[in-house]
C-alpha positions as CSV (number, residue, x, y, z in Angstrom):
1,X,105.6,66.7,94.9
2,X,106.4,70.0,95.9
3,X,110.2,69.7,94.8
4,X,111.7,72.1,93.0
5,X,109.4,74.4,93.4
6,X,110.8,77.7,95.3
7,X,109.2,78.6,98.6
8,X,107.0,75.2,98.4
9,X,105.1,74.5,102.2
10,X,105.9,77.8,103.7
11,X,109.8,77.7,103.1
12,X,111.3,81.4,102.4
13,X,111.7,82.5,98.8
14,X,115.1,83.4,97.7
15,X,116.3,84.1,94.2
16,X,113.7,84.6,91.7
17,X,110.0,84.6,91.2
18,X,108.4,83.7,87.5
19,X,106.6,86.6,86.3
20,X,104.2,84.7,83.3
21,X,102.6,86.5,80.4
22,X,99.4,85.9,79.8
23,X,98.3,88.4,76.9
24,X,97.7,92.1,78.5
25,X,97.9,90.8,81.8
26,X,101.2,89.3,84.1
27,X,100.7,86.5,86.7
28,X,103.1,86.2,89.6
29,X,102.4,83.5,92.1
30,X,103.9,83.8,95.6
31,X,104.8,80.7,97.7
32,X,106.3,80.8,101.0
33,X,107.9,83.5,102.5
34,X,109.8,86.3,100.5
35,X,113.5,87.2,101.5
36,X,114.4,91.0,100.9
37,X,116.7,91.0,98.0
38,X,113.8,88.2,96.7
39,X,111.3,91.0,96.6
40,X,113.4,93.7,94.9
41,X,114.0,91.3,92.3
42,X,110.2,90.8,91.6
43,X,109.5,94.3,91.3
44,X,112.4,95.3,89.2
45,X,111.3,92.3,86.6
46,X,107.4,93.5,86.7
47,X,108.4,97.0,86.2
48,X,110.6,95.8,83.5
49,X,108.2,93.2,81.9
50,X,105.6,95.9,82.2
51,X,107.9,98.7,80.3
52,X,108.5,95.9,77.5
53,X,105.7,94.3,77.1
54,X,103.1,96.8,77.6
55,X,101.0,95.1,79.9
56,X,98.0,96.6,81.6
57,X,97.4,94.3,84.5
58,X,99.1,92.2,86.9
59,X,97.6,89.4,89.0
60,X,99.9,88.7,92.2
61,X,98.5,85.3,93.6
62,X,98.5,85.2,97.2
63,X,97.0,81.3,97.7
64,X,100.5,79.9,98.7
65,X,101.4,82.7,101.4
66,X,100.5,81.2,105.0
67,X,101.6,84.4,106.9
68,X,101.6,87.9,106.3
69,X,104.2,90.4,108.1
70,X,104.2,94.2,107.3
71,X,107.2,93.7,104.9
72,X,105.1,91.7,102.5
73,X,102.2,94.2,102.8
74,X,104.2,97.0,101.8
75,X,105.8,95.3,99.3
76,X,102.6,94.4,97.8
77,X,101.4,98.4,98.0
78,X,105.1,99.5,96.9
79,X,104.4,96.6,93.5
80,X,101.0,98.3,92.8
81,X,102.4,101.8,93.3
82,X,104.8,101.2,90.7
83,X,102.7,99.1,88.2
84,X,100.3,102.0,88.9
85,X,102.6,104.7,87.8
86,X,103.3,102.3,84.6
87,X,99.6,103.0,83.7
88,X,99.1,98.9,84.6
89,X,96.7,97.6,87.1
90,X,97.1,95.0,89.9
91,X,95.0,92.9,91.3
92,X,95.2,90.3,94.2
93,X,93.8,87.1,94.6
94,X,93.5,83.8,96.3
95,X,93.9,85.9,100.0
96,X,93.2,83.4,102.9
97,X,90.9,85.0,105.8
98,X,93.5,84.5,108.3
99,X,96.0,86.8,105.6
100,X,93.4,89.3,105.2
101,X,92.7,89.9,109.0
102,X,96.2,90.5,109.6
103,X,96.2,93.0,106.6
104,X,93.6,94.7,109.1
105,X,95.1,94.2,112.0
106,X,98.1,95.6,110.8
107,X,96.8,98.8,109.5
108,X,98.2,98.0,106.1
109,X,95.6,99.0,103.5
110,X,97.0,98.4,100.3
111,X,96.4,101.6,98.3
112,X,96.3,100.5,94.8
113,X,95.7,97.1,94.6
114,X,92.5,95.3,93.6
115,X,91.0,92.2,94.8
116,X,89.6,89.5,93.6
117,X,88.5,85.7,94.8
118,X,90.1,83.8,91.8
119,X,92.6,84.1,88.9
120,X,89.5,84.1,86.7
121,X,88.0,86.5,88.1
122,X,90.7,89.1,88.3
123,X,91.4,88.4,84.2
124,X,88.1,89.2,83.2
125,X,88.2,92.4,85.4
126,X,91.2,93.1,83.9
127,X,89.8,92.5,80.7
128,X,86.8,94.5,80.8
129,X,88.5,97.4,82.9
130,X,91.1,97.9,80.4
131,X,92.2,101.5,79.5
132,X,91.3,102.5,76.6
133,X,94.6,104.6,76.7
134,X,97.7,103.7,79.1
135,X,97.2,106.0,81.7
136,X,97.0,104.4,85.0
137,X,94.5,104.8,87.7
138,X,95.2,103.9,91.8
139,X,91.9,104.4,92.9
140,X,91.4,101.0,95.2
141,X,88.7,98.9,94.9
142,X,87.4,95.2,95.5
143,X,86.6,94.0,92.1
């Protein structure tokens, strides 16, 4: 079932990742690993989609990442730096334990990004927490 589907059971990412539009808000799901050039592709398109579009919000859904290294942690601060300084917020969801322990153990913080259990969730934060103008906040917090 899981064919043709980039990164599917735990197989690196390479090439590109679909960043959705969902009103206000953009939804990238990760799956798998991601290679380097994969990552710098995702936030060049978010930065890009957020510039266009004029999004506020992006959700970056963890669920399908098994293992975390330091490279995808600082990818993920480096995405909500940027979306940060686009006057958008991010917020993270569908962490597994084991992912968020090695977060921890890692040192790796985050600074910027929000978290929330579900996909739900983190669109009705992002809904109620909307700027009113599109200046952008990095304050984190767990939503």
């Amino acid at each position: 079932m899981s064919q043709g589907f980039p990164g599917a059971q735990g197989a690196p990412v390479t090439g590109h990742v679909p960043v959705l539009r969902l009103g206000e808000v953009l939804l990238v799901t990760l799956q798998g690993d991601l290679h380097d050039s994969t990552a710098q592709q995702l936030q060049e398109d978010l930065a890009e989609t957020i510039v266009r579009s004029g999004a506020t919000g992006v959700i970056i859904d963890v669920s399908g990442v098994e293992i975390v290294d330091s490279f995808l942690g600082r990818i993920l601060a480096e995405i909500a730096g940027q979306t940060g300084l686009l006057a958008a917020r991010t917020v993270l969801v569908g962490m597994r334990p084991a992912v968020a322990i090695t977060l921890v153990e890692l040192g790796l913080t985050l600074p910027g990004v929000h978290t929330a259990l579900s996909t739900e969730v983190a669109m009705e934060v992002l809904r109620q927490q909307a700027p009113s103008s599109r200046f952008g906040g990095l304050g984190q917090e767990r939503l």
